[in-house]
C-alpha positions in Angstrom: -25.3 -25.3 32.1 -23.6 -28.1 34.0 -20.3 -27.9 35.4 -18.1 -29.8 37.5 -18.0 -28.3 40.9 -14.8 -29.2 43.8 -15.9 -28.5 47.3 -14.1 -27.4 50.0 -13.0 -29.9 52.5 -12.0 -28.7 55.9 -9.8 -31.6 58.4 -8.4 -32.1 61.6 -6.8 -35.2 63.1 -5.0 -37.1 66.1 -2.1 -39.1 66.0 -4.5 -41.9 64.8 -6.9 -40.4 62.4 -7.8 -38.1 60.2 -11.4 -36.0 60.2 -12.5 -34.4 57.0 -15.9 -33.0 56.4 -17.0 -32.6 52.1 -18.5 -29.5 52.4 -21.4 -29.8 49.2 -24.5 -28.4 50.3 -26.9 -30.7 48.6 -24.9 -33.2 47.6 -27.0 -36.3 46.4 -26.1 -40.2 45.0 -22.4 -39.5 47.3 -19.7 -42.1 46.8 -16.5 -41.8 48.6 -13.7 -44.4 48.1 -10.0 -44.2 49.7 -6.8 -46.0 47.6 -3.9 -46.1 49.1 -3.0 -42.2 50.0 -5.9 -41.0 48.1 -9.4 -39.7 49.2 -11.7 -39.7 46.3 -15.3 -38.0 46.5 -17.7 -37.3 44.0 -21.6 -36.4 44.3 -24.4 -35.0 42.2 -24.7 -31.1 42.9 -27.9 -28.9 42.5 -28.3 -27.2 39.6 -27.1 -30.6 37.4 -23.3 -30.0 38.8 -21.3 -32.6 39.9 -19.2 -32.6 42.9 -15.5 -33.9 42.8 -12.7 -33.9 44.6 -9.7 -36.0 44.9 -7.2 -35.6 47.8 -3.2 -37.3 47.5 -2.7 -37.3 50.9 0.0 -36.6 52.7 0.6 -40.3 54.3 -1.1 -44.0 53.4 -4.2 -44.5 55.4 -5.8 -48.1 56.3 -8.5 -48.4 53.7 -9.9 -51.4 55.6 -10.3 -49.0 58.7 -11.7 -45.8 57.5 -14.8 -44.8 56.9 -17.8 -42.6 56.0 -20.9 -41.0 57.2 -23.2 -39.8 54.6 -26.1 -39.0 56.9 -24.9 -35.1 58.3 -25.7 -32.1 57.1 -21.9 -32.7 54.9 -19.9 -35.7 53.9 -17.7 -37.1 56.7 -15.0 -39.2 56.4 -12.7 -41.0 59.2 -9.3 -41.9 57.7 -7.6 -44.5 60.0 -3.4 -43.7 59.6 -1.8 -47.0 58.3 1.2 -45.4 60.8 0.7 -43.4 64.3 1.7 -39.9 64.5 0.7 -36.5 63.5 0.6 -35.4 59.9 0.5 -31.6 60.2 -0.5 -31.9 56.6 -3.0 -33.2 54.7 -1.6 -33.0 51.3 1.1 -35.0 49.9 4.4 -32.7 49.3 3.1 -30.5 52.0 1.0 -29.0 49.1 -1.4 -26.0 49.9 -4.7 -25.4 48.4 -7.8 -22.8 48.9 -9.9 -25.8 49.1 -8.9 -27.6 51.9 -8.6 -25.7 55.3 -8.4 -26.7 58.5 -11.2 -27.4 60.7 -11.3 -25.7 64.1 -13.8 -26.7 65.8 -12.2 -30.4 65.8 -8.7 -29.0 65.8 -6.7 -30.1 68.9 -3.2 -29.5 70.7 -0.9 -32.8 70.3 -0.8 -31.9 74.7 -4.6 -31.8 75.3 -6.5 -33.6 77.7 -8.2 -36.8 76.8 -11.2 -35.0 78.0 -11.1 -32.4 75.5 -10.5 -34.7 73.0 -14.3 -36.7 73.6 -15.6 -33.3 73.5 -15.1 -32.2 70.1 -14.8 -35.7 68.2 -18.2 -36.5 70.0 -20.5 -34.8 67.4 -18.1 -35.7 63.8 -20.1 -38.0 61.8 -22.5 -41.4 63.0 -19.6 -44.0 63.1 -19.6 -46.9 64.7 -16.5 -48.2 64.8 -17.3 -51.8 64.8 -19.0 -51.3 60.9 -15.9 -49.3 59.7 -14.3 -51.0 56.7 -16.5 -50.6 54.3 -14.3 -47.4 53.1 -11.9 -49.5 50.9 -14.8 -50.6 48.8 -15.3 -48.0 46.1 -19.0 -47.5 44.3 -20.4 -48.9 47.9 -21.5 -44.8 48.6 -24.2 -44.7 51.6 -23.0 -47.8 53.1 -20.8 -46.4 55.6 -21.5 -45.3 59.0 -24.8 -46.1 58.7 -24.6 -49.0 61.7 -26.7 -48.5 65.2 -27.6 -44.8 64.0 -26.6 -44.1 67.7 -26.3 -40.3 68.6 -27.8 -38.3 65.5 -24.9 -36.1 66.3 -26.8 -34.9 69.7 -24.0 -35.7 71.7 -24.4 -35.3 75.6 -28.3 -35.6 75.0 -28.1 -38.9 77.5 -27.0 -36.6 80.5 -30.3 -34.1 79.6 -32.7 -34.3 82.6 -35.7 -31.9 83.1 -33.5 -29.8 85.1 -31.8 -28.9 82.4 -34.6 -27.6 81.1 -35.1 -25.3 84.6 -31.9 -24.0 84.3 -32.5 -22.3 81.1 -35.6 -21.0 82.3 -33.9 -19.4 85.3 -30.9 -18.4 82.5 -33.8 -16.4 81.0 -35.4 -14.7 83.9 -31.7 -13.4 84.9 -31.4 -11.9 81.7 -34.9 -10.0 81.5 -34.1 -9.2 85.2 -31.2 -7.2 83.7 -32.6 -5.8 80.5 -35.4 -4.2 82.5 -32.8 -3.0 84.7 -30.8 -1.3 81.9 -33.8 0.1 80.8 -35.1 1.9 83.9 -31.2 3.2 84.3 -31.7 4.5 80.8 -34.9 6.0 81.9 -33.3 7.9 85.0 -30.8 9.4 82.9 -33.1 11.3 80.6 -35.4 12.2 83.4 -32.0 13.6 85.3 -31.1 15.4 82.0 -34.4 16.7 81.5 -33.7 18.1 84.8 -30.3 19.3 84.1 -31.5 21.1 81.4 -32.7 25.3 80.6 -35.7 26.2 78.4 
C-alpha cells in the first residue's frame, strides 16, 4: 500500500543562509522548488511512497540565489535570505514541528570564528555558487548543484599527503603498544592473586 511519506528535515544557518538537509533515504525522481517563503520538496519513496514536504518559512528567501544538491547521501538545499540576519526559526509564526530539528553538526554561535565556520559548511552539499539560481525554477529537480562536481563532499582531501597516511600508522602502533600493555598488567594481577591466595 502506498502512502504519502513527510521526512524529516534538519537546518542550520548564518546570517546569510539557510542549510537544510531532506532526510529520505532513497529518495528517487527529487524536485525541490522555493516560492517566496516556501520550501517545497517532493520525491518518490521505496516501497511506492511518495515523499513530501512543504516548509512556510519563517522569512522570504531569494529564489534566484538558492539552491540544491541532489547528489548526497540526502537532499540539500541552500536558501539565500532575501534580508541579512539570523532567523532563529525556521518556520513561519515561530511554529514547532517533530519534523524539522535542528542540525548540529552545521549549527554555529552568531560569535564564532570565520574559521569554524569553513569547517562545518565545507562538506554541506556540491554547490557551486556561480550555478546557483536554478532554485526558483520549479519541476527543474537534478539541475542544481550539479556544476564543477568539485569536492564530492571530501573536504580537506587537497591538504592529504602520504604522511598522513604515516601518521595513522604510527596512531595504530601507539594504540596496540597500549592494549598489550593493559593486557600483561591484567596478567600480573591474576598471577599476584594467585599468589595471594590459600588452597
Amino acid at each position: 500500500m502506498s502512502g504519502v511519506i513527510v521526512p524529516t528535515v534538519v537546518w542550520a544557518e548564518r546570517e546569510d543562509r539557510v542549510f537544510i538537509t531532506v532526510e529520505a533515504p532513497g529518495a528517487t525522481e527529487t524536485k525541490i522548488s522555493f516560492e517566496g517563503q516556501k520550501f517545497i520538496f517532493t520525491s518518490k519513496a521505496p516501497e511506492g511512497n511518495r515523499y513530501e514536504v512543504t516548509l512556510d518559512l519563517f522569512k522570504e528567501i531569494d529564489t534566484e540565489k538558492s539552491g540544491f544538491d541532489l547528489a548526497s547521501r540526502y537532499p540539500k538545499a541552500l536558501l539565500i535570505k532575501k534580508d541579512n540576519g539570523y532567523w532563529n526559526f525556521l518556520l513561519k509564526n515561530k511554529a514547532k514541528s517533530l519534523k524539522v530539528k535542528p542540525d548540529w553538526t552545521m549549527w554555529r554561535d552568531e560569535d564564532a570564528s570565520d574559521e569554524e565556520e569553513e569547517d562545518k559548511t565545507q562538506g554541506f552539499g556540491n554547490f557551486d555558487m556561480s550555478k546557483m539560481g536554478m532554485g526558483g525554477m520549479g519541476g527543474m529537480g537534478g539541475m542544481g548543484g550539479m556544476g564543477g562536481m568539485g569536492g564530492m563532499g571530501m573536504g580537506g582531501m587537497e591538504n592529504w599527503d602520504e604522511d598522513d597516511l604515516n601518521d595513522l600508522d604510527d596512531l595504530k602502533e601507539g594504540e596496540e603498544e597500549e592494549e598489550d600493555k593493559n593486557k600483561s598488567d591484567d596478567k600480573m594481577k591474576i598471577d599476584d592473586n594467585k599468589l595471594n591466595t590459600v588452597d
